[in-house]
N, C-alpha and C positions, 0 to 999 in steps of 0.2 A: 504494500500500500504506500502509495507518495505519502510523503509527510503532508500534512497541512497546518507548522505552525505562522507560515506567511498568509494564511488567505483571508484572514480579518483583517490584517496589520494592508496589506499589501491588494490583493485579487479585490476586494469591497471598494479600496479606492477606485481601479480600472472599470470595476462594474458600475460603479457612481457613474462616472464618468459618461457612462456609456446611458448611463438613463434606467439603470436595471434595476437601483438599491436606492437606500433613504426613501425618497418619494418615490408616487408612481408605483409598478410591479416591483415587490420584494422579490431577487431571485430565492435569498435566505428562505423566504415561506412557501416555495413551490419543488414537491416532490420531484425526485428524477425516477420516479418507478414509472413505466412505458404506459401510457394511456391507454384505454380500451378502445377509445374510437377520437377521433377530431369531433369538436366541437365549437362551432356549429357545423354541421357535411358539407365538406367543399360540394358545389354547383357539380350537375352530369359533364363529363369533357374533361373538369379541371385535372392540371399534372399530379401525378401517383405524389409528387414530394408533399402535397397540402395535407394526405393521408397517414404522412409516414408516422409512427411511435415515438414518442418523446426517448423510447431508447437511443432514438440514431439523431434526431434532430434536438435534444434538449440540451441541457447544461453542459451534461458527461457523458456525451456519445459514445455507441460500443460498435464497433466492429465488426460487421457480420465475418462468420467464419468461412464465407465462401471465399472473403479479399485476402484474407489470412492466408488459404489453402493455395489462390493463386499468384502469392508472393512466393515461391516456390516450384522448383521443376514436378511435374506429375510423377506420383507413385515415392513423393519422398516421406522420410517416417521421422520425423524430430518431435521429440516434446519437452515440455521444459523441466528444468530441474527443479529439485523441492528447495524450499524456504527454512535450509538444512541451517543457516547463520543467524544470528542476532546482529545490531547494528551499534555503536557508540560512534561521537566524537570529538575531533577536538575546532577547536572552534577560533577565528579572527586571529588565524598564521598571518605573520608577515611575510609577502616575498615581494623581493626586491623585480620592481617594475622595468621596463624601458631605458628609461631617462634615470634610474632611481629612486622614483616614488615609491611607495609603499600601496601594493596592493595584497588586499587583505582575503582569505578564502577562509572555508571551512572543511575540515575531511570528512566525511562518513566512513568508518571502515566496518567490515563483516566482524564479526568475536563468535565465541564458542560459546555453550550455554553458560559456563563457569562469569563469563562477562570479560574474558581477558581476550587481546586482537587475533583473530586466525591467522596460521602461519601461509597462508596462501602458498606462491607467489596469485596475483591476480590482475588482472586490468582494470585499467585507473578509466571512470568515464569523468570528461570534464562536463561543464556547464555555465556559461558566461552570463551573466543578469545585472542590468541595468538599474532594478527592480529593489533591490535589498533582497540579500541571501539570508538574510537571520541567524537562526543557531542549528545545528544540523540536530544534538538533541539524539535518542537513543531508541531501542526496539527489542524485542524480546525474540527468539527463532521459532519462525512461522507465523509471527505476527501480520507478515504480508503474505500469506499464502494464495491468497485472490488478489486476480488486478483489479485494478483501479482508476479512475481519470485524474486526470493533473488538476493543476491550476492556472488560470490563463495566464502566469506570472512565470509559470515554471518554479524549479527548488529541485531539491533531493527525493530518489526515490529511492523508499525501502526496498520494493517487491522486486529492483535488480540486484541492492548492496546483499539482501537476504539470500541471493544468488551466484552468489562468489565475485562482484565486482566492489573496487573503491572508487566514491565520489567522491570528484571536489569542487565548490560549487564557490565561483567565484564574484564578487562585488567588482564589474567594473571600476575603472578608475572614473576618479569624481562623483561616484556613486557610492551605498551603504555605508559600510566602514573603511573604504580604502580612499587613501589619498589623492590628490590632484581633483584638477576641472574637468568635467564633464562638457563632451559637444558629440551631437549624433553622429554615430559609429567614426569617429575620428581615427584614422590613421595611425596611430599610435596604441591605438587598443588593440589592435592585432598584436603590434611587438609587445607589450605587455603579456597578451595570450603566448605568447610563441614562450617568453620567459617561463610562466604559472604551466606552458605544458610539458617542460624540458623538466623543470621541478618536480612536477607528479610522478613523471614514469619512473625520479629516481627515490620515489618514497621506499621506506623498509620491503613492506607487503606486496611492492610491484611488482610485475613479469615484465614492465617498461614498453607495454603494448597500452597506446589511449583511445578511447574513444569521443567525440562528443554528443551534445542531444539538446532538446530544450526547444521552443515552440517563439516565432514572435522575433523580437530584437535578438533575442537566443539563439534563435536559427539564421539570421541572418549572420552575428557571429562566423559561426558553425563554417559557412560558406567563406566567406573572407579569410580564415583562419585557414582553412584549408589551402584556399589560392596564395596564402602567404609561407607558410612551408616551404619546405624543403621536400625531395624526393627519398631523405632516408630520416625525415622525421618520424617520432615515439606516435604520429597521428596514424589512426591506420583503418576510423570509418566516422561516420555520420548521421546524422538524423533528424535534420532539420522540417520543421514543422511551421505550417503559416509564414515562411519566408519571401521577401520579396526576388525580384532581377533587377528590376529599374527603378529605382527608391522613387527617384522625379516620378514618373512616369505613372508609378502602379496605383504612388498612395499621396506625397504631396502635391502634385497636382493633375489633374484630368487634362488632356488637351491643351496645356498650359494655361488652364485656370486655375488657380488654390484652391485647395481641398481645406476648406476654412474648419466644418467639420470634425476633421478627424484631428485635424494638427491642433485646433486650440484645446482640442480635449486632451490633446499627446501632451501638451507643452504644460498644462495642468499639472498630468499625473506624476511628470518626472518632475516640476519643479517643489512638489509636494512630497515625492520618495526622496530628493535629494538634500533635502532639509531635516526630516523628521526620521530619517532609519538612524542617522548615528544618536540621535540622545536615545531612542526606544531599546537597541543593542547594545546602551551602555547599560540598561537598567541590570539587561541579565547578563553582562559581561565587564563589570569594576576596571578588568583592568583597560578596558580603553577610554576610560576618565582623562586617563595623563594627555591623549592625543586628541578629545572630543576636539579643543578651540582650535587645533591645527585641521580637522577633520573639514568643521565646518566653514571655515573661513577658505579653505580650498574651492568645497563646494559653493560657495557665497562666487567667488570669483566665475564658475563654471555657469552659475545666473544671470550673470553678467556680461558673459563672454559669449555666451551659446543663446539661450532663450532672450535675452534683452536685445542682442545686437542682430542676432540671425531673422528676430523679425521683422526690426525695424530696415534690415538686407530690403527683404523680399517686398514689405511694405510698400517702401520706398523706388519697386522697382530694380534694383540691385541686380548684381551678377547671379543672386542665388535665387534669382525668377525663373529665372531660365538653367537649362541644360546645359551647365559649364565644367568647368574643373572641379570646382567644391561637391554634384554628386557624382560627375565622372570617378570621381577618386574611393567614391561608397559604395559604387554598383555592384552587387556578385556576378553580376553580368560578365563584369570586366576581366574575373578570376576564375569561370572557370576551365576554360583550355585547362589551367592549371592544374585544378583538382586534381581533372583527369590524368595530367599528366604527373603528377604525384602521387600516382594511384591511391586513390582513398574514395572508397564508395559513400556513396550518399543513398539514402532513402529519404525521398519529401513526402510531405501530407499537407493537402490545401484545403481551400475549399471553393464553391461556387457562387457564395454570395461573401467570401472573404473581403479585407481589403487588400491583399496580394495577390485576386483575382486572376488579373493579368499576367502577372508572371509567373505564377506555381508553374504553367504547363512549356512557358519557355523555359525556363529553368530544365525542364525535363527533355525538353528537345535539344537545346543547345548541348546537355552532356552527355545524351547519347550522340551527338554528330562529333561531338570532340572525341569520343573512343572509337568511333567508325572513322575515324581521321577528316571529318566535313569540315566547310565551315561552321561556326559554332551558332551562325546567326542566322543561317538558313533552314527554311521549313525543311520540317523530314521527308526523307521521298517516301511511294507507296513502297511497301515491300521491305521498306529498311532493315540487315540485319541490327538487332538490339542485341542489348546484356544483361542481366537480373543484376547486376553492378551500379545500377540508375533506375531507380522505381519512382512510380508516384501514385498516391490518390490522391483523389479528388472525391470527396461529400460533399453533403448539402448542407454545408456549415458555414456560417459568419465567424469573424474571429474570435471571438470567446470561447466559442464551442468547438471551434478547430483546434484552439489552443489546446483544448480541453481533453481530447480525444483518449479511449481508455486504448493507447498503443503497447501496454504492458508487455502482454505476451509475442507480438510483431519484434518490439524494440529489442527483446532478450532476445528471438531466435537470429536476430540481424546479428546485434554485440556477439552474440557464441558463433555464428559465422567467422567475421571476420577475425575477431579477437582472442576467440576461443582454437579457432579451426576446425568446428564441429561441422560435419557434415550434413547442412540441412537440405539441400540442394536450392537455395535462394538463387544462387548465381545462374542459376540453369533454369531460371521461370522463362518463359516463352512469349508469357504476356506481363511485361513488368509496370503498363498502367494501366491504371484498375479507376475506372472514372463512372460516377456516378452521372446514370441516367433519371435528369427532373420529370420527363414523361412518364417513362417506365417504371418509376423505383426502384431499380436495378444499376448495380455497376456491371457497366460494361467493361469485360478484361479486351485489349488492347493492347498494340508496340507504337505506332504511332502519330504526331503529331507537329501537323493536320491530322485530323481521322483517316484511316485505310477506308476507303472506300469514300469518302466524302467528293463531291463536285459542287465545285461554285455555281449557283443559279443566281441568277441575277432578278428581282423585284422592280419593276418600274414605278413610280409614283402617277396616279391619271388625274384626273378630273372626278370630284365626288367622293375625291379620299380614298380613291382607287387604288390597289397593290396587285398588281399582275404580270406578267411574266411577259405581255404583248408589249414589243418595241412602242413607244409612241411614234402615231403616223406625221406627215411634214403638215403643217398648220400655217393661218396667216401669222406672220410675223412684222414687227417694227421694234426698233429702241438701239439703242447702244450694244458694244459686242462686248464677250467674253474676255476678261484677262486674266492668265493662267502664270500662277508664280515662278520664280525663278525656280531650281532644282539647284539645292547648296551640296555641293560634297562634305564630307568629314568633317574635313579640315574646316569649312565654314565659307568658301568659295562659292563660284556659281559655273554649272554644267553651261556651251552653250548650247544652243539651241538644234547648230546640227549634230549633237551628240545623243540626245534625248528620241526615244521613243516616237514611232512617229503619231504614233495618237496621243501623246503627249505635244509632241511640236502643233498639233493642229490646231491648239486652242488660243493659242498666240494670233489667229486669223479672226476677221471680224463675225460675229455670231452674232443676228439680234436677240435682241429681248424680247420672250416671247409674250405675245397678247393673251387676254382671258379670252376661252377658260384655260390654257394652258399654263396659269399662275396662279399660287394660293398665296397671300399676305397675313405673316404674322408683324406682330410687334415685339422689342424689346424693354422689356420689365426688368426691376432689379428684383423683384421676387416672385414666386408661384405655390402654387401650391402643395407644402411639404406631405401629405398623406401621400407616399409612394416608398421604392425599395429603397431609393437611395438615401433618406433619414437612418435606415433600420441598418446597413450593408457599414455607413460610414461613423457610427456609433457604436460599430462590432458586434451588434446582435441587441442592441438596445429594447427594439421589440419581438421579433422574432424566439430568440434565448427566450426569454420566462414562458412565453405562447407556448412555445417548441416544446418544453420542460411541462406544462399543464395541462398539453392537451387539445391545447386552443387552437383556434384560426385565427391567426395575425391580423390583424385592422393595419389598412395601408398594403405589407410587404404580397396580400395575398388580393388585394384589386387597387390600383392606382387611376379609377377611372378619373378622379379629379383632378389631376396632374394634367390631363388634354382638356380641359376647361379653358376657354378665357382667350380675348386674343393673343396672347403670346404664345400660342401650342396650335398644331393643327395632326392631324392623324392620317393615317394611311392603311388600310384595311383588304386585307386578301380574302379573295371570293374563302367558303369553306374547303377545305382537305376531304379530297374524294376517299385518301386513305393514308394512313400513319407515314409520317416523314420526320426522320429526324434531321433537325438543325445541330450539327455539330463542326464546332471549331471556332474559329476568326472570324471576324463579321466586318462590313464594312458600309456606310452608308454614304453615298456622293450626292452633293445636295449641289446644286447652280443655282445660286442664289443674288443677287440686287439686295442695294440697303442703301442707304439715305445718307449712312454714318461713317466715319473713317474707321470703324472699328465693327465688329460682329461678336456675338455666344450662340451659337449651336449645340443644343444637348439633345441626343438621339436616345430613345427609351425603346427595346425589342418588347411586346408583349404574346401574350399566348391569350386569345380571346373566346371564350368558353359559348354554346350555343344560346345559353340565358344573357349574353353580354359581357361579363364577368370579365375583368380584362388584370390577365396575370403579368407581372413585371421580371421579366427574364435576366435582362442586362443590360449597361448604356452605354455610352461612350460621349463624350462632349467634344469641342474647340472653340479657341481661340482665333479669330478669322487674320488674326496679324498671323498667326504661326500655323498658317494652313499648308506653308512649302513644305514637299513630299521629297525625302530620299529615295529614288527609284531604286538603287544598287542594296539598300535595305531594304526594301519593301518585299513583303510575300503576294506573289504572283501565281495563278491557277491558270492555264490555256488562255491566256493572255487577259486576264483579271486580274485587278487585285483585290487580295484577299485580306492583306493587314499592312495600311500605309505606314510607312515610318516617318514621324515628321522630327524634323531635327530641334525643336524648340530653343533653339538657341538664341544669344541676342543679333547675330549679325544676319538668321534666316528669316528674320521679321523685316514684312511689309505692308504697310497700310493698306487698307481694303481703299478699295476706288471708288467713290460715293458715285451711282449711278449705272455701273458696270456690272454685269454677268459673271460672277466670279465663282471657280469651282474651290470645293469644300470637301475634301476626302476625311470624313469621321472616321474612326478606330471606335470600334465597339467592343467591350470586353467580351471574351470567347464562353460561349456556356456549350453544356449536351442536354438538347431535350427532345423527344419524338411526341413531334405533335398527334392530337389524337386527331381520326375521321371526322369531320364536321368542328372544328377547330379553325380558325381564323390566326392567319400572322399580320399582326399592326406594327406601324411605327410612328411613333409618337415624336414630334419634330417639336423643339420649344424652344424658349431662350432664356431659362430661370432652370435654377436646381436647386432649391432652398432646402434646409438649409446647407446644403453639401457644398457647392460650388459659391467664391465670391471672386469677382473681378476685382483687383488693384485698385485703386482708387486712383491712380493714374490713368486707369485705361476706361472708368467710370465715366469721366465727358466726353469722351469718344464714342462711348455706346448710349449713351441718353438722347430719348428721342428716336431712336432705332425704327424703320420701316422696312421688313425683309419680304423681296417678293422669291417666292420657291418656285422656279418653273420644271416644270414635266412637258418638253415641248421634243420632238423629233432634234431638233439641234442643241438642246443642255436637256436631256435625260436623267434627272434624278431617279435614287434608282438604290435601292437596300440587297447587298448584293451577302447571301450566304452560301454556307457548304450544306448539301443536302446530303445524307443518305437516304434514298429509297429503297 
């Protein structure tokens, strides 16, 4: 059983946070024993996920045993070992940091029932938290005999150390009880880790084999540390849980908007854990009295430094608006060739309405194409050989509950793989992801990503809020033409024109604007209305979690009809499904769009539209119309579609929207899997507010007020929602 002396002190904050605890839905007062049924019955049509049991969707989800069985090759026979150790430890070690600082951990080790430490030797699993580690604190053998679910904080678990492993579960720096300032995944926390992992494997009780684990900033960790290594590092696997790829990208901003959302509630919880762990850990540890006023004047600096200045960055506009050096240098993106190439397996666990969404399944693509020697940024092909050395799920979990997940028995048979050398046959699964189907309520086992078998169809937008498959026919036309952005390279350059694609090059030619009815007109609002997924997704399960956990059907995350209210949103709605189709993968929605304004917000909402009405919210994707320039050499492409534009969000790929001109808009939609039912409706919901999830700068604020956007669906700018089908 994990410990839980952090989830009062610690996990209550993050759930606050999120809308779960204090006011509102107590999670504290709602059972995690599996519902008998949803209440109230989703609507006839609606996806299998509205139905699922609070076992898989609530607090503490479990794991069916089929994902288990096929994280492993077929016909293999591993189980796990008994809960044969007790646990004791010693508590706020100094080790000497990077630079010097003083970072502080705790050990867990295994003992015999006598209570003195087992002579192993064993492997050391680390665990990196931003969070305050607390006190690791002791256990009796077989006290963890059953798994259990974490805490969305992460800490120490019994139900592995009771298994012959030692933990040592460390307080970042400028974090808990260890020294220095604190700034998000800063650079310097890896060579810290590198130190605190060289240290462990040479504890008394080790065999000098580490592994690590841990859910969240944890696992992001996990990834970084690994791309920082060495090739004959004491590291030698992983287990990263709810991690990002593209920090910008996934979770601080959408489309290069601010995710106002989730960051002021991030900026909350850590400037509140960075204050309040070291006097709480002196209560129950005297002797870090002598270092409390160096502790916290370190951290005091780290609020000052990170959270005061890093906002008033972005605020203001700053370098760290935009896709620069500051997250280039945080990406796991950027590290893992590396992993790979320092052999050390990773096992991820996401989720589908996470807020690392978007990157769980790259993450999982890019490291299987780095051991198939690809490029690491390129969609998988069909067919791809894979590894059981690179796995992933995917559930139907928000961050909380993905944090949350009870991977007990998963995470032992992974650790005795690699660390053990036991013979489970994980290496040899055939389908190493395991992705949860929203339709079906099933995980779909799977190699790769894009889906095997998926094909881009493309959606045209009509007249009447029309979504069909039929090209728009040539229409009367008048107005001004199309201007199609420049294409930056890497570097921050510009491609010219005879370099570029030619149906790319074509939009640089005059296009009118098209006439009604081949145009819909929204407006731009600074707000809309928040009953939809993205309050519930960007809160980390603010509503969703306690629902999930009681029983319930979600108000908002399970109908967002109010979200296409109002003139700032207009819909788009496909005849019914003669017969079950699933959408799986990348999504992309191209909108040709007019505005009034030097500036644009476009936020795209997929829904799943039930025969009663009922309009389910799948996934979105937003932009920014300054940072609408597309990386073609990035971008994923199907038979000459694209399937997931890369737009470089940089400061030098920004350019002013052209008040008056047809300008194209390639949105990135986050990737779901759902198999629409028969007589099921796919919408898309086009707006220019996402409250409270998305806020524009306040620089970019006068440029968007007053906003007039005309959408056209005309034969010459074909808007047009283009997904991966499998039929």
């Amino acid at each position: 059983m994990r410990l839980f002396n952090r989830l009062s002190a610690r996990a209550r904050v993050a759930l606050a946070l999120a809308g779960v605890a204090g006011g509102g839905v107590g999670c504290a007062l709602i059972s995690p024993a599996a519902a008998s049924a949803v209440v109230p019955s989703p609507p006839p049509g609606a996806p299998a996920v509205e139905s699922a049991p609070s076992s898989l969707v609530g607090l503490q989800p479990e794991l069916p045993g089929s994902v288990i069985a096929a994280s492993a090759a077929p016909g293999s026979h591993w189980t796990p070992e008994q809960a044969i150790y007790g646990t004791n430890s010693i508590n706020d070690i100094p080790v000497r940091g990077a630079d010097g600082t003083t970072i502080r951990v705790d050990e867990i080790y295994p003992t015999t029932a006598s209570g003195q430490a087992a002579k192993g030797p064993f492997p050391v699993l680390l665990t990196m938290t931003p969070y305050g580690k607390g006190q690791g604190g002791s256990s009796s053998p077989g006290s963890a005999a059953s798994p259990s679910s974490g805490t969305p904080t992460g800490g120490p678990n019994n139900y592995l150390a009771q298994r012959g492993y030692i933990e040592v579960v460390e307080d970042v720096r400028g974090t808990g009880d260890s020294n220095g300032s604190w700034g998000l995944f800063d650079p310097i926390q890896q060579r810290d880790a590198i130190k605190v992992l060289d240290w462990a494997a040479r504890l008394p009780h080790s065999d000098g084999r580490v592994g690590t684990y841990g859910p969240s900033y944890l696992g992001i960790d996990q990834l970084l540390l690994a791309g920082a290594v060495g090739r004959h590092s004491p590291l030698k696997a992983t287990f990263p849980m709810v991690s990002a790829n593209d920090i910008y990208r996934d979770t601080s901003f959408m489309g290069g908007l601010l995710d106002f959302e989730f960051s002021e509630a991030y900026l909350g919880l850590t400037a509140a854990d960075n204050t309040t762990n070291p006097v709480t850990d002196t209560a129950s540890d005297p002797a870090l009295l002598s270092d409390l006023a160096g502790i916290e004047a370190d951290h005091a600096n780290g609020l000052a430094r990170y959270h005061a200045a890093v906002t008033e960055n972005v605020l203001t506009g700053g370098d760290e608006a935009y896709d620069g050096a500051y997250w280039q240098a945080r990406n796991p993106q950027n590290v893992l060739a590396r992993v790979v190439a320092n052999h050390i397996p990773a096992y991820l666990v996401g989720g589908e309405f996470d807020i690392f969404q978007n990157g769980e399944p790259l993450n999982y693509a890019e490291l299987q194409n780095a051991w198939d020697g690809r490029s690491v940024t390129a969609p998988m092909r069909p067919g791809q050989q894979t590894t059981g050395r690179y796995q992933l799920i995917v559930g139907p979990w928000e961050h909380l509950n993905g944090s949350s997940v009870d991977v007990d028995p998963l995470e032992l048979e992974w650790f005795d793989t690699w660390l053990k050398h036991e013979r489970t046959g994980m290496a040899g699964t055939p389908t190493p992801l395991h992705y949860y189907d929203l339709g079906t309520g099933r995980f779909d086992e799977t190699t790769t990503y894009p889906f095997t078998g998926a094909q881009p169809t493309r959606f045209y937008f009509g007249a009447g809020g029309a979504l069909s498959t039929s090209v728009p026919s040539a229409g009367a036309l008048s107005g001004t033409p199309i201007i199609a952005p420049p294409i930056p390279t890497v570097g921050g350059g510009v491609l010219p024109v005879s370099l570029l694609p030619l149906a790319r090059a074509r939009l640089s030619t005059p296009v009118p604007l098209p006439a009604a009815p081949s145009a819909d007109t929204i407006v731009w609002s600074p707000s809309g209305s928040p009953c939809g997924r993205p309050i519930d997704q960007w809160s980390m399960g603010g509503i969703s979690v306690p629902a999930g956990s009681a029983g319930l059907l979600g108000p908002c995350v399970s109908n967002d009809q109010t979200t296409q209210v109002g003139p700032w949103a207009t819909t788009y709605t496909s005849s019914p499904f003669g017969h079950a189709e699933t959408v799986a993968g990348p999504i992309t929605a191209t909108v040709y769009a007019g505005s009034t304004t030097s500036e644009t917000e476009l936020v795209a909402e997929l829904e799943e539209v039930t025969p009663n009405g009922t309009s389910y919210p799948l996934t979105e994707g937003a932009l920014l119309g300054s940072l609408r320039a597309v990386d073609e050499r990035r971008s994923w492409t199907a038979d000459g579609t694209t399937v997931l534009p890369y737009h470089p969000y940089t400061k030098a790929s920004a350019q002013p929207v052209t008040p008056g001109a047809m300008t194209e808009y390639q949105i990135q939609v986050f990737p779901t899997l759902v198999t629409i039912a028969a007589g099921d409706r796919l919408r898309l919901t086009l707006a220019t507010a996402d409250t409270p999830h998305l806020t524009p700068l306040p620089e970019q604020l006068p440029k968007l007020a007053g906003g007039v956007y005309t959408i056209a669906h005309s034969a010459a700018a074909p808007s047009s929602l283009t997904v991966e089908l499998v039929r």
